[in-house]
Legacy VTK file of the C-alpha trace (Angstrom):
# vtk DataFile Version 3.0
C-alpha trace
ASCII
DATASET POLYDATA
POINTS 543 float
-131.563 -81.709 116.162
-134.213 -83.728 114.732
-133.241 -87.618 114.353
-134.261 -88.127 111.096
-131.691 -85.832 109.718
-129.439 -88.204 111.064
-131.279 -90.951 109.610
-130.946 -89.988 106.442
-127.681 -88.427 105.983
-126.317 -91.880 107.224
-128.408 -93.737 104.743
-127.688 -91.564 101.878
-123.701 -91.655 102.794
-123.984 -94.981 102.772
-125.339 -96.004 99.946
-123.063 -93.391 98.049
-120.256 -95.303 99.851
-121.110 -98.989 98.553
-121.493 -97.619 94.831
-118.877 -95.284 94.888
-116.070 -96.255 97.460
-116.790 -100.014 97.494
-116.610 -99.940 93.475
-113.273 -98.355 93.671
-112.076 -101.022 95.691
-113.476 -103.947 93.781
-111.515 -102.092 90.563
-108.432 -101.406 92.630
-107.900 -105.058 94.501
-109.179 -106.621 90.737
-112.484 -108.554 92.006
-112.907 -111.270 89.011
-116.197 -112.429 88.768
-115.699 -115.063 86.609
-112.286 -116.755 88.506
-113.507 -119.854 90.864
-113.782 -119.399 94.128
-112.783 -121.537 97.371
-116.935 -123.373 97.449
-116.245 -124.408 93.913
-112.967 -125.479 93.514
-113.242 -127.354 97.146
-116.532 -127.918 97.532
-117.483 -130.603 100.116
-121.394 -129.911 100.944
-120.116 -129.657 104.773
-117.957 -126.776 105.048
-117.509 -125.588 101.054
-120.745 -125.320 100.021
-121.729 -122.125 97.100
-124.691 -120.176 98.767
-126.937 -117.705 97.048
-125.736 -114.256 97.877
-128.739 -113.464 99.216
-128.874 -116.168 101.726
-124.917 -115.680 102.688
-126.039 -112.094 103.317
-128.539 -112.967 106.247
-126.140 -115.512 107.260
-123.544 -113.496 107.745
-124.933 -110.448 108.897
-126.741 -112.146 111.810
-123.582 -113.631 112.335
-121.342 -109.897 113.157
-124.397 -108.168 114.116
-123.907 -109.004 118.110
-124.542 -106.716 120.801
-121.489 -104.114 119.578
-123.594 -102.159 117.283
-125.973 -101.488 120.118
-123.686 -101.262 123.253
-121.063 -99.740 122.144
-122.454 -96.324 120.674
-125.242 -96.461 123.426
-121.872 -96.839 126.201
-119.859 -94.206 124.397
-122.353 -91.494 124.074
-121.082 -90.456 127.194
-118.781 -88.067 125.090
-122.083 -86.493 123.441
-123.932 -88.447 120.483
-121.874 -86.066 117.508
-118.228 -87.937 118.182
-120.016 -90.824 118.479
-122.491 -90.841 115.235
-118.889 -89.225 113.057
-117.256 -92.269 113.899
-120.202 -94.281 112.957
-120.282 -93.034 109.958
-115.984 -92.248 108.808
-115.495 -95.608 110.679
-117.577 -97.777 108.961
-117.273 -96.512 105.219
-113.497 -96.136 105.351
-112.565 -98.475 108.144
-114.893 -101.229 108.784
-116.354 -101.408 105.540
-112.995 -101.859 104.451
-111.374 -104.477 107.193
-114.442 -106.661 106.379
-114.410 -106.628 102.512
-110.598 -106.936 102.887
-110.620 -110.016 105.263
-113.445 -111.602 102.997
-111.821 -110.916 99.454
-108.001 -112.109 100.896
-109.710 -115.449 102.847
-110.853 -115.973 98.906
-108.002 -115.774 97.432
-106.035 -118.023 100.379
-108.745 -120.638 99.509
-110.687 -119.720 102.018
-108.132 -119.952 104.868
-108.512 -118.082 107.900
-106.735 -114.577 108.869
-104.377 -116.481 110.757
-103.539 -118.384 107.467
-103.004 -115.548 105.496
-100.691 -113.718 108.143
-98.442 -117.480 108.078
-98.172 -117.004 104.486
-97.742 -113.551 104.140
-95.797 -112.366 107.388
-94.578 -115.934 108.537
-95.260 -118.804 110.701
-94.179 -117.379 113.955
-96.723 -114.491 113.571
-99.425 -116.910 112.892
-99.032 -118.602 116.046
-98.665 -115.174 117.987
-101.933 -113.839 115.959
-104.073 -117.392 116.739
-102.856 -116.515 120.633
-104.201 -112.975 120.358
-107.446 -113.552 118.262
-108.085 -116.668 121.256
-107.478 -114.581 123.927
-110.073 -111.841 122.181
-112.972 -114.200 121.680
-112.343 -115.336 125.624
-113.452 -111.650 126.379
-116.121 -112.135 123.558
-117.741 -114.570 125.063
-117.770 -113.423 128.322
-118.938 -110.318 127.412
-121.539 -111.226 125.260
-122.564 -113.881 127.574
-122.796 -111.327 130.205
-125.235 -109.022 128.268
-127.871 -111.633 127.478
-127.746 -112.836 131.276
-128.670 -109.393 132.240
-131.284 -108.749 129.439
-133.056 -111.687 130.240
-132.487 -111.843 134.463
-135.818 -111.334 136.084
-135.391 -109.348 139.536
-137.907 -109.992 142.270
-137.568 -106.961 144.246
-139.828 -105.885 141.174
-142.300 -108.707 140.218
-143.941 -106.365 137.713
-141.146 -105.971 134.997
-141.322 -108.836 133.154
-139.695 -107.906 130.009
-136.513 -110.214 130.820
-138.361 -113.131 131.747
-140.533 -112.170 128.571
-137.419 -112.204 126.096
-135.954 -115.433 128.246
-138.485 -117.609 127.512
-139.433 -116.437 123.752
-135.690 -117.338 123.267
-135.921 -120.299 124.545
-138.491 -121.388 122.217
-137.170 -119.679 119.345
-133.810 -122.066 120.160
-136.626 -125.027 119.909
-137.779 -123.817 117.176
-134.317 -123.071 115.444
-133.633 -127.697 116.248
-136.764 -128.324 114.890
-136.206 -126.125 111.167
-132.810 -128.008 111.055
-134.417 -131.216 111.518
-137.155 -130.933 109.162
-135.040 -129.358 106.520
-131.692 -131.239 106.974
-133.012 -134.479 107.597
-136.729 -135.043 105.927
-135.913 -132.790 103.290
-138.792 -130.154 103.652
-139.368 -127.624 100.488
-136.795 -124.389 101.899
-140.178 -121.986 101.041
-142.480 -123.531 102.634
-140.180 -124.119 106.304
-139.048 -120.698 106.101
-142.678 -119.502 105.943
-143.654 -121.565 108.670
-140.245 -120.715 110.233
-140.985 -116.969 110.614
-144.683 -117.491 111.552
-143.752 -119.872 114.715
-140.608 -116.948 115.026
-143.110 -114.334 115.940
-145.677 -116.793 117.591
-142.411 -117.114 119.900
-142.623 -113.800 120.717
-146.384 -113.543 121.768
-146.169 -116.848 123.686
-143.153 -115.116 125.477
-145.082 -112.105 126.318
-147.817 -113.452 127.554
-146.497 -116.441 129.402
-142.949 -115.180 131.012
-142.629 -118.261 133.139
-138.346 -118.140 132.910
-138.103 -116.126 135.875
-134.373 -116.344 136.788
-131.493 -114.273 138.344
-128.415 -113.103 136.234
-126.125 -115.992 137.575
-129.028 -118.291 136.521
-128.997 -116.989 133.068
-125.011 -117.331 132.869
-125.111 -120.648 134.114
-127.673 -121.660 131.687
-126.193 -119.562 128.485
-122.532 -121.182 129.140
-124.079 -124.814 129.239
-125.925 -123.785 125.699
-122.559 -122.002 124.238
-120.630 -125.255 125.147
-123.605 -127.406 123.396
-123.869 -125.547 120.432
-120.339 -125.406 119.759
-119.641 -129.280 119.784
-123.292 -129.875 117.644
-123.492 -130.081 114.110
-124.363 -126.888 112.818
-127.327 -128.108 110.783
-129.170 -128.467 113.830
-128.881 -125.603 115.410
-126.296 -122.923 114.476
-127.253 -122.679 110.991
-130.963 -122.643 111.097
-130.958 -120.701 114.124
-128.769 -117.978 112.113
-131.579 -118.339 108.976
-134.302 -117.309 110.629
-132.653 -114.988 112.825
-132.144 -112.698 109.906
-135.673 -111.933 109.194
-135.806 -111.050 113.300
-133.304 -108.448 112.655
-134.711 -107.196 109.163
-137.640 -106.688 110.499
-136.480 -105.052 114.000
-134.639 -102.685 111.114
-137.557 -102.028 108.953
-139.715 -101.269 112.047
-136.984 -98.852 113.746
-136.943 -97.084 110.460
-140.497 -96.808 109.870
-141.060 -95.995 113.426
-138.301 -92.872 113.376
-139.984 -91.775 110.288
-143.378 -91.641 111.762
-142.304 -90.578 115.715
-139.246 -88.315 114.628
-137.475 -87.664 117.913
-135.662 -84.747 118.638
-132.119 -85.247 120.079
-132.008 -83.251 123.387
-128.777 -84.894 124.415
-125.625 -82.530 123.983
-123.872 -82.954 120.771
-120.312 -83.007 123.054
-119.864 -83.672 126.098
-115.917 -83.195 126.883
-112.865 -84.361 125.843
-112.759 -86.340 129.462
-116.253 -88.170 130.918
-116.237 -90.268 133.722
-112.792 -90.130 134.189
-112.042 -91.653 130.017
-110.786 -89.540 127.703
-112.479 -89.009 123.984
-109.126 -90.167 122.256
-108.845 -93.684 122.361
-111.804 -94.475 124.309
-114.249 -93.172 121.873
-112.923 -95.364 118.736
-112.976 -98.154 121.300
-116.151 -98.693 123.010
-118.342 -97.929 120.020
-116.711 -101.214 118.727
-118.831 -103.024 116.149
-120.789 -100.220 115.002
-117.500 -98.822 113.328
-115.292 -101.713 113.217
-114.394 -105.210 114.516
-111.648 -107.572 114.343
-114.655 -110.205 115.230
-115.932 -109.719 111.681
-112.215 -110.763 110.051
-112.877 -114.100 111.911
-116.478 -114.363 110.477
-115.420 -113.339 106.988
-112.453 -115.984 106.899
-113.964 -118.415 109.188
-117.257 -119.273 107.152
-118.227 -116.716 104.889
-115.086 -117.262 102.118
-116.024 -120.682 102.332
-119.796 -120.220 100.712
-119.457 -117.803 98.215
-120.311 -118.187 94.982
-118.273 -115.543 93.062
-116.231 -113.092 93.914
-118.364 -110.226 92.451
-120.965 -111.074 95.955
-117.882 -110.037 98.587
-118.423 -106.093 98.101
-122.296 -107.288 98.979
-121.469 -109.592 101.948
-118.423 -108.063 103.503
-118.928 -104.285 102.537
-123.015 -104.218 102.584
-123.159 -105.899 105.603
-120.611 -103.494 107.673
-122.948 -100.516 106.375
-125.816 -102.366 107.167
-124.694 -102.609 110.505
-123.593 -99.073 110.947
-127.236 -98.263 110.381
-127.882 -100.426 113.068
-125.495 -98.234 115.190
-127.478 -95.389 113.691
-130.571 -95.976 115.374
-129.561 -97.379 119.171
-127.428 -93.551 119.003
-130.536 -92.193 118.520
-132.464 -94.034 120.938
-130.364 -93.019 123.629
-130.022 -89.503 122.516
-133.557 -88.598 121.887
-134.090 -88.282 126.065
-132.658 -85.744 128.296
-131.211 -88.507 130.433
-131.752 -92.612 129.779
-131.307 -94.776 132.272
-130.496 -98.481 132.780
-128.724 -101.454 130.713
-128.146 -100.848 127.011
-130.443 -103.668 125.757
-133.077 -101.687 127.801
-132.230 -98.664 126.786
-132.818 -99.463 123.383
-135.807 -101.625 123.608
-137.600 -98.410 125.258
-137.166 -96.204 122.993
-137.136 -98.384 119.512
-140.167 -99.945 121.022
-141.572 -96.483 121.797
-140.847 -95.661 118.159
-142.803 -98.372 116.874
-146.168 -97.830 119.146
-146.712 -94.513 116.210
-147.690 -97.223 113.814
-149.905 -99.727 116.034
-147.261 -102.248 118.130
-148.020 -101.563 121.693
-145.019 -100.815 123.772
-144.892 -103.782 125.833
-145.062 -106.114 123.374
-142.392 -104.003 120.821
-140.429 -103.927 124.155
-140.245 -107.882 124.053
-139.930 -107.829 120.683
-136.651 -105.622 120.391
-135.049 -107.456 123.569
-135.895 -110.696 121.726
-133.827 -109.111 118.381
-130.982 -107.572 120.394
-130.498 -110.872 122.086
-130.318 -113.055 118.902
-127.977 -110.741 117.649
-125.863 -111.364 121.039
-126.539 -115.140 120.874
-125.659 -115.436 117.376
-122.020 -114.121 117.773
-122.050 -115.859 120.806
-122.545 -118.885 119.277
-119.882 -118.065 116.647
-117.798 -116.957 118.696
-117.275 -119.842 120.832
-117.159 -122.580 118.049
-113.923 -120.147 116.452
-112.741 -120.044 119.312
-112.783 -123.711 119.909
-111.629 -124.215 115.988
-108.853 -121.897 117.031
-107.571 -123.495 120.273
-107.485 -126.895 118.109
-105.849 -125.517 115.414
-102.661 -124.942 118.109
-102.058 -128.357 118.667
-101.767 -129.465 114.970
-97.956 -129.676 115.080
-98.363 -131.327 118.829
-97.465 -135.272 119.557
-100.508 -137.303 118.904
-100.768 -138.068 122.647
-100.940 -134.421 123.474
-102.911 -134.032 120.228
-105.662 -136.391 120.847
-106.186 -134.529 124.607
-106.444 -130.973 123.310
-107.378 -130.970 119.567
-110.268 -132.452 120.830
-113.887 -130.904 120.403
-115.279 -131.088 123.878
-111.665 -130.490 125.287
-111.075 -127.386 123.718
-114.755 -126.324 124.212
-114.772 -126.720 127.802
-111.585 -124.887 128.059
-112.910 -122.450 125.929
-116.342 -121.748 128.008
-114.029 -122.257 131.384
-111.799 -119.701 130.501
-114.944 -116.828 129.532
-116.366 -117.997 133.057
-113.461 -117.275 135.161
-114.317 -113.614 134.019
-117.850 -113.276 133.197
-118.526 -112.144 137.175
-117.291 -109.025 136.341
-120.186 -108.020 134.382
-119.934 -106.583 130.919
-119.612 -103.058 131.774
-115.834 -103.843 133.434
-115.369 -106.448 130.419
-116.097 -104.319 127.555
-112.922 -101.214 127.671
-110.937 -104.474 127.725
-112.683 -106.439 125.198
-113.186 -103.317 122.903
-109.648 -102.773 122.916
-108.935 -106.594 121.863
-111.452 -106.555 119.555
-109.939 -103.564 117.686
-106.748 -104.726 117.940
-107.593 -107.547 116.502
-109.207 -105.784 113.328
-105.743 -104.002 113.242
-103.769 -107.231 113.173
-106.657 -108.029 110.230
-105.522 -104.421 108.047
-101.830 -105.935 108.351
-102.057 -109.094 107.397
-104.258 -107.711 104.351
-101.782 -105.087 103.827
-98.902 -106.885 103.625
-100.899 -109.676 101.088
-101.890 -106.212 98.910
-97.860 -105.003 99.257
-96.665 -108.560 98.117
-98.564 -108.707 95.197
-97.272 -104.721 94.408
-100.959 -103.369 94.567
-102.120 -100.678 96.090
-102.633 -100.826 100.011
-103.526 -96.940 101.165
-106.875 -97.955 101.656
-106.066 -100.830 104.709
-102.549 -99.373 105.596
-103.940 -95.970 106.740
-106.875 -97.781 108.489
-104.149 -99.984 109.968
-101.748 -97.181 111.238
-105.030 -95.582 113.038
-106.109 -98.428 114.635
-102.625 -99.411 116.322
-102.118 -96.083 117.279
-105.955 -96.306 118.961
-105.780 -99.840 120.246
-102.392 -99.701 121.474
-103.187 -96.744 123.515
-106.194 -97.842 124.940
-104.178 -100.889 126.184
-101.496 -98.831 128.127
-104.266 -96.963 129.587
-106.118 -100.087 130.521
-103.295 -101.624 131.868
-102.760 -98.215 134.443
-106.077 -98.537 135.712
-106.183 -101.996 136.275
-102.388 -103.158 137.557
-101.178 -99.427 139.102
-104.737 -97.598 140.319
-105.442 -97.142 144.329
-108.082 -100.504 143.076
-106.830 -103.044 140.936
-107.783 -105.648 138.861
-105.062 -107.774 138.483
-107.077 -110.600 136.394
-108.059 -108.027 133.492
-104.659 -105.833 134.020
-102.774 -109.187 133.111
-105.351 -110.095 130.007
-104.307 -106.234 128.683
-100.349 -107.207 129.058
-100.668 -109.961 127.337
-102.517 -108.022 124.668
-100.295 -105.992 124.382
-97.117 -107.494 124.058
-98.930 -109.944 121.480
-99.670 -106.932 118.932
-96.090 -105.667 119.492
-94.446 -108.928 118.563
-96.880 -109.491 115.579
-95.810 -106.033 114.562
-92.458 -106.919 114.570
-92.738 -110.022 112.674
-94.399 -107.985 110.100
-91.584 -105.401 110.117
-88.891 -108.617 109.711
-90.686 -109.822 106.980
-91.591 -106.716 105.136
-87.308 -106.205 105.409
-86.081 -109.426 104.331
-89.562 -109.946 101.341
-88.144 -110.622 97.734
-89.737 -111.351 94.615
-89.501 -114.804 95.301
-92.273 -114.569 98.309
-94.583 -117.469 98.050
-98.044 -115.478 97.370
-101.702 -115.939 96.479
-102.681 -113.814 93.026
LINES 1 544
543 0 1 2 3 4 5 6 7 8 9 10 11 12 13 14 15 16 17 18 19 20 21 22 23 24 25 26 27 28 29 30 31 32 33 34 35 36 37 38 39 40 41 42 43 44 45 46 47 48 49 50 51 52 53 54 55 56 57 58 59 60 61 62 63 64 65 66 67 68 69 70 71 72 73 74 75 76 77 78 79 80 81 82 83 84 85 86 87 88 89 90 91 92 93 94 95 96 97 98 99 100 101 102 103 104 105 106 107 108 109 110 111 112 113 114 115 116 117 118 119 120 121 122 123 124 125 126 127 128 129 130 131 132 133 134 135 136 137 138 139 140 141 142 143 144 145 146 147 148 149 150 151 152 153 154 155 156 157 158 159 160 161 162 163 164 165 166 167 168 169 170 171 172 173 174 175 176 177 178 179 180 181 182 183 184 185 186 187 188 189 190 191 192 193 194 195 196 197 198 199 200 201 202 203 204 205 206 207 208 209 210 211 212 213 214 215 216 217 218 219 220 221 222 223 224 225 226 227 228 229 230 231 232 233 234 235 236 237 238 239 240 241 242 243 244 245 246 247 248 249 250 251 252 253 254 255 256 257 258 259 260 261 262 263 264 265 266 267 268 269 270 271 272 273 274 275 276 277 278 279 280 281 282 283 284 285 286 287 288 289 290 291 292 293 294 295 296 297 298 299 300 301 302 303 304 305 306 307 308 309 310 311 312 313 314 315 316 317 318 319 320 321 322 323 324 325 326 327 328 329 330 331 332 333 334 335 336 337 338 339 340 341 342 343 344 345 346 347 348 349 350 351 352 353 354 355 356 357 358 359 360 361 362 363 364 365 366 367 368 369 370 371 372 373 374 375 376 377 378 379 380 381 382 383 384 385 386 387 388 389 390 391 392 393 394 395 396 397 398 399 400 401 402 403 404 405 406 407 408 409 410 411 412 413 414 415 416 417 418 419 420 421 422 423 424 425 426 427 428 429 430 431 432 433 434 435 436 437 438 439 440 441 442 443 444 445 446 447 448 449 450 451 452 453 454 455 456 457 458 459 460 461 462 463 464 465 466 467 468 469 470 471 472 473 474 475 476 477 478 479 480 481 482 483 484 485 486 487 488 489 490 491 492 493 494 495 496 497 498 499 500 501 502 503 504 505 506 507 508 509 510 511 512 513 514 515 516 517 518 519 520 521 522 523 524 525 526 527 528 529 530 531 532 533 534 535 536 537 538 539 540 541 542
């Protein structure tokens, strides 16, 4: 099977998908492009702020585009790379695409309140409070998981002095984090021309890059790295995000645009043949196809993650309505692309070998070398990408989850308010929590944190389904979604929670994170099922 076939019925699906499918949607759920939305009617220039469409684009695409698209298909083509790139696609046009255009369009019309907003107002207080638990406990695995994939991409092991490529990416990050303080400073603060910074942003981006390669002097161990990346999280989750979050997002976009553009152009020109088998077995390494498979490949189908995103910041900066199918739709197929190509780099040997973020640096990189980047240095270059997307919903990821953590102590006695709503409290608690687990390494953290994480994008279709239901439009297109998901999630979670709690070797710490999964998403469904019950006309709704 040559890869480009692949290539291109994925692109072509896609783009059928946003015009087609994605118009439907924007006709059935009555997108109004000229009603006000959330950055105009509460605009504050801190939070509420109306961004270009364009710019929210990059923004929020480097903002869900973390190491999912890339691990998970990479992890799960285990089953053979034809389950895997069928869920890419199905998943993403009629699932993803859907959970993240839903999430964005509803946080719109809640005035840009978060899921767990919506799910008070739609399903009831008690089920926000059980949902804020559950989407917490998720971005605890996010963090450690994610935090756990950029230690080992960039750990430097000195049994082999000659691979340098993680010490190469480690310090190029570094200074691209330098660099990311500096734009925010210059722009933010002396008021450079936008134009002009981003030009000389991108320049110093790739001059990053070369100084990395050819002077790797961060040469440190794994526990080094996660040492050093939880001190950052915790930093850049208390800072501003002028100074570092938001420029470091900016710029990060053209990174990943352009480790797109030259994945593309390098398939084209190289076109690999897949040698892998198109199916493996129902059962590989002792996990079966069904739920495992709509599990591990994660964000490159669909993520709860991106709800959080969507209503978290996103809903907050657009400018009209008539940008979400762009923003939350676009971006989900964008990203599916994404999830394209790291199938195919895996695929296109007989048998690849090593971490994921290696995995796909060798072959994108060997991609690229047909039109004149020398493998080492596209090997730095794609680390350096796959990382910033890691690092980017890292950094997201730990600031919601600190937002979140506040956000339970609102109704708490000042005393006990003024201890835990607090920034650095609930960060540190936050970061300490994603530590206690991050020794496990991301490969025992991910089954567990794939099944949150869909979960959580289930918990996302309902509370958008039962918004849809309440104002008596049609819902088929998140309630089927929905159904799926549960029935996925839920039975990844019982599975999870055999292995770990009753197997000959347990894991009691990860085997008590799935129980309490668990029994969260069957009380939220429950409130929903009260509500939906007891739900007259009289229901206090957003139109």
């Amino acid at each position: 099977m040559n890869s480009l076939v692949l290539l291109f019925i994925a692109v072509i699906l896609f783009l059928g998908a946003y015009i087609g499918y994605g118009g439907w949607l924007v006709k059935k759920w009555g997108i109004d492009s000229k009603r006000k939305t959330p950055s105009e009617t509460k605009f504050d220039n801190v939070d509420y702020v109306p961004t270009d469409a364009k710019v929210l684009l990059g923004h929020h695409f480097s903002s869900i585009a973390g190491a999912g698209p890339i691990t998970g298909p990479i992890l799960a083509s285990i089953f053979g790379w034809l389950p895997v790139y069928l869920w890419i696609l199905v998943g993403s046009v009629f699932i993803g695409g859907v959970h993240d255009f839903g999430a964005l369009f509803a946080s719109i019309r809640h005035d840009g309140k978060s899921i767990g907003e919506i799910i008070r107002i739609n399903i009831g207080r008690r089920g926000k409070i059980v949902f804020n638990f559950f989407a917490y406990a998720t971005l605890i695995l996010v963090v450690a998981a994610f935090t756990s994939i950029c230690a080992s991409t960039f750990a430097f092991d000195a049994t082999v002095p000659e691979k340098l490529i993680g010490a190469q990416a480690g310090t190029a990050s570094v200074l691209f984090i330098i660099l990311a303080v500096l734009f925010g400073f210059f722009v933010y603060r002396k008021h450079a021309n936008l134009g002009i910074a981003t030009i000389i942003g991108v320049v110093l981006l790739f001059l990053c890059i070369f100084v990395g390669y050819k002077f790797p002097i961060l040469k440190l161990s794994q526990n080094a790295w996660n040492i050093i990346l939880m001190i950052y999280i915790a930093v850049a989750s208390i800072l501003p995000v002028w100074i570092l979050l938001q420029p470091r997002d900016y710029l990060c976009s053209f990174l990943l645009y352009a480790m797109l553009a030259g994945g593309v152009i390098g398939l084209l020109l190289y076109r690999p043949t897949i040698v892998a088998p198109a199916y493996a077995g129902f059962e590989v390494g002792g996990q079966t196809l069904f739920p495992f498979l709509f599990v591990t490949v994660a964000c490159g189908a669909i993520s709860g993650f991106h709800s959080l995103v969507s209503s978290g910041t996103t809903s907050k900066q657009i400018k009209s309505e008539k940008d979400a199918r762009l923003i939350g739709y676009g971006s989900m197929l964008i990203e599916g692309i994404v999830a394209v190509i790291a199938l195919i780099t895996v695929c296109y040997v007989a048998k690849a070998e090593g971490t994921p973020t290696a995995i796909f640096a060798a072959g994108l990189s060997e991609f690229m070398s047909k039109f004149g980047l020398s493998v080492e240095i596209g090997q730095v270059f794609v680390t350096l990408a796959f990382s910033a997307f890691a690092l980017t919903s890292l950094d997201t990821a730990t600031r919601i989850g600190r937002y979140i953590f506040q956000e339970m102590f609102d109704e708490a006695s000042e005393p006990v308010k003024k201890v835990f709503a607090n920034p650095v409290t609930a960060t540190v608690i936050t970061v300490g929590l994603s530590t206690g687990i991050i020794g496990y390494g991301y490969t025992k953290i991910w089954p567990v944190f794939g099944a949150a994480n869909q979960l959580l994008g289930a918990l996302a279709l309902l509370a958008i389904t039962s918004w849809l239901a309440n104002l008596k439009r049609q819902s088929i297109m998140t309630a089927i979604p929905m159904v799926f998901m549960f029935a996925v999630t839920v039975a990844a979670l019982i599975l999870l929670i055999k292995q770990y709690v009753f197997s000959a070797e347990p894991n009691y710490i990860l085997g008590v994170i799935a129980i309490i999964l668990f029994a969260l998403a069957i009380w939220i469904i429950i409130e929903a099922i009260l509500k939906a019950t007891k739900y007259t006309e009289s229901s206090n709704v957003k139109m």
